[in-house]
C-alpha positions as CSV (number, residue, x, y, z in Angstrom):
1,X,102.5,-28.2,49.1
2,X,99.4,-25.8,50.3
3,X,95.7,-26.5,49.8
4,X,95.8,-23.8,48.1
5,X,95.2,-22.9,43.8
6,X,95.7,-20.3,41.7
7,X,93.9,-19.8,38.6
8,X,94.0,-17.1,35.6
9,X,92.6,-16.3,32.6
10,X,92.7,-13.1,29.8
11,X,89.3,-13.1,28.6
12,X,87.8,-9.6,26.5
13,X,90.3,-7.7,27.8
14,X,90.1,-8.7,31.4
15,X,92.5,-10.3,32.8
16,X,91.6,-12.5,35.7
17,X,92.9,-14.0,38.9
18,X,91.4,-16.3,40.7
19,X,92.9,-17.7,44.4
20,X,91.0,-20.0,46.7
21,X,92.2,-22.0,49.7
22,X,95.3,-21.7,51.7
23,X,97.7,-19.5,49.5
24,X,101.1,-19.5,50.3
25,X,104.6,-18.7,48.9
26,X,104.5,-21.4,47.0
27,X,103.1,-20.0,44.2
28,X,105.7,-17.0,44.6
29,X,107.8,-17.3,41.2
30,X,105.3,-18.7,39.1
31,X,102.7,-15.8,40.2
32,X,105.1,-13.1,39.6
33,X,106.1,-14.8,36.3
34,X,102.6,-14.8,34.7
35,X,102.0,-11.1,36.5
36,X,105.1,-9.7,34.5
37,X,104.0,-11.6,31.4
38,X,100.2,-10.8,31.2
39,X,100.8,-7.4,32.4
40,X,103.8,-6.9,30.4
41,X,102.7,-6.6,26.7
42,X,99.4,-6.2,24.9
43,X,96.3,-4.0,26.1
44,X,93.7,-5.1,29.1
45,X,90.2,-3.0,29.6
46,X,90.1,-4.9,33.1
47,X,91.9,-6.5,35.8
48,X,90.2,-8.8,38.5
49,X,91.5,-10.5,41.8
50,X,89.1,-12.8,43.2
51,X,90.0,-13.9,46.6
52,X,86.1,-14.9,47.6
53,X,87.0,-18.5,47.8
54,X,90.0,-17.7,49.9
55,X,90.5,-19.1,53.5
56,X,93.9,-17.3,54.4
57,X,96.9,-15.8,52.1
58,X,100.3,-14.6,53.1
59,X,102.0,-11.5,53.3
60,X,104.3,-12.7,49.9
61,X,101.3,-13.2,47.7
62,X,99.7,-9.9,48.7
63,X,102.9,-8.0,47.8
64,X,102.5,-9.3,44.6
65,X,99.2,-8.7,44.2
66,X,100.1,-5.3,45.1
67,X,103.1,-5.8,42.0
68,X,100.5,-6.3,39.8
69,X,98.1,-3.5,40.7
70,X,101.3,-1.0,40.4
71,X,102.0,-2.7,37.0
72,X,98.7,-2.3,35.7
73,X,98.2,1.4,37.0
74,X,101.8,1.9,35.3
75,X,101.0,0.2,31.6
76,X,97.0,0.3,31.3
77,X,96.5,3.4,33.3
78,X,93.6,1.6,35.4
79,X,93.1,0.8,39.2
80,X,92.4,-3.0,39.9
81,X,89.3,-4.6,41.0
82,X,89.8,-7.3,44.3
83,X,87.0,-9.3,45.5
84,X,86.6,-10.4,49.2
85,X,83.7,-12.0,51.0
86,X,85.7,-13.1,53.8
87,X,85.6,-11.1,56.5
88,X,89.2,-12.6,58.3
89,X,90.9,-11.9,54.6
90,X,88.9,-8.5,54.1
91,X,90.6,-7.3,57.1
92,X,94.2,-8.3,56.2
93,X,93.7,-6.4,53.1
94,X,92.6,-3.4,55.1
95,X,95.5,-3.7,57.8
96,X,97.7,-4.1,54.8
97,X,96.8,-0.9,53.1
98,X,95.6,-2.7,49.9
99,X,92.8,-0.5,49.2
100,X,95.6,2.0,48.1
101,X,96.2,0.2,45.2
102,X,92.9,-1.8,44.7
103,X,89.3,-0.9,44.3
104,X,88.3,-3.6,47.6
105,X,85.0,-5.2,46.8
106,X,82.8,-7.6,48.9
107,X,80.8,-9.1,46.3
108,X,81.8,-11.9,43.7
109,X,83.5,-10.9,41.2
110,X,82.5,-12.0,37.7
111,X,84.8,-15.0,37.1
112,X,85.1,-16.6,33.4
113,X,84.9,-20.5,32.9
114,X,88.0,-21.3,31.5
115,X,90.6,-20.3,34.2
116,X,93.6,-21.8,33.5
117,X,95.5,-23.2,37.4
118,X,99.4,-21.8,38.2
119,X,101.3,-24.9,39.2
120,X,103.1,-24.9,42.4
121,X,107.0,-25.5,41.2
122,X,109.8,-26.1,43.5
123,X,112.0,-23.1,43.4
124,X,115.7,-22.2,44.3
125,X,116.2,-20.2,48.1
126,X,117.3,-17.8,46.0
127,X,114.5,-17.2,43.7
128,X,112.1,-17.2,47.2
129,X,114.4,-15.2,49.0
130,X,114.1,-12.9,46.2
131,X,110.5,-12.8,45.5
132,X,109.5,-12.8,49.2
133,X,111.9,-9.7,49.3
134,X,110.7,-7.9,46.7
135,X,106.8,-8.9,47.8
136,X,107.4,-7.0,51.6
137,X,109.2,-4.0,49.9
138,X,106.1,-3.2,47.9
139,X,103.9,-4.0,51.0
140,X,106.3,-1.4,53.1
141,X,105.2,1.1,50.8
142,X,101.9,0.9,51.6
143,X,101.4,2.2,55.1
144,X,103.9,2.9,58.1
145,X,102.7,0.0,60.2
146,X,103.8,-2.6,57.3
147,X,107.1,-0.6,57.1
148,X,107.4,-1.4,61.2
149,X,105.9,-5.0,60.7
150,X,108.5,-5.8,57.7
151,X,111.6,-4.4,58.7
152,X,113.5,-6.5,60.3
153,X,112.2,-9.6,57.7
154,X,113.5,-7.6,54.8
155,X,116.4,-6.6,56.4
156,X,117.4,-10.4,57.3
157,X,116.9,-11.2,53.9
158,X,119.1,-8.4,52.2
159,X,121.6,-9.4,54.8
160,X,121.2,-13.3,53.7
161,X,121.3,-12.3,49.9
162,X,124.8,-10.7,50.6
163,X,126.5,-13.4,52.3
164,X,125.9,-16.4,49.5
């Protein structure tokens, strides 16, 4: 288990996301569960990352962060708003070409009350293998020097998927 939480809410439209801590794969499958739900159906005006409270967060979780920003671009039409006040985090995002698929902010972001927390859950290899796959195939999109950076990861992990 990580120090880390995840928290949501859909509140007037908005729908928010809230990390803090140490976020890790952990969260992997339930994230992209409630990403493909809350994103799936119904109509948002908004959607909000805030990642002020976070210390550090993986290369899993910000490919699908950037899932959910193509989602909402593909089904509301609308460009996502992340929040970062740390400067070590604000840099990953850079180096990571996330400001291709988010409007990057370094204020707070506006952040309702009633968040509700994503429980880490233990999950299959196969479910991480598969969401950490999917996660660095969206983050090779992003720039050449993620495509250099995740090679060899994501070809390991086809290559794994094919032999069970």
């Amino acid at each position: 288990m990580s120090n880390g939480k995840i928290r949501y809410a859909i509140q007037n439209g908005s729908f928010v996301l809230k990390c803090a801590g140490d976020v890790r794969l952990t969260y992997c499958a339930v994230l992209n569960d409630t990403i493909e739900q809350k994103l799936g159906g119904g109509h948002l005006r908004s959607v909000i990352i805030d990642l002020t409270e976070v210390d550090s967060i993986d290369s899993t979780t910000l490919g699908l962060l950037a899932k959910l920003s193509i989602l909402s671009r593909e089904n509301f039409g609308m460009l996502p708003t992340l929040a970062s006040t740390n400067p070590d985090v604000s840099q990953q995002l850079d180096a990571m070409g996330m400001g291709r698929v988010f409007n990057i902010v370094h204020t707070p972001a506006p952040c309702p009350e009633c968040l509700t927390d994503l429980p880490e859950q233990p999950q299959s290899e196969d479910v991480v293998r598969e969401r950490v796959l999917e996660a660095h195939r969206i983050l090779m999109e992003l720039n050449e020097s993620n495509r250099e950076e995740f090679r060899d990861l994501v070809s390991i992990l086809e290559n794994t998927g094919k032999r069970c």
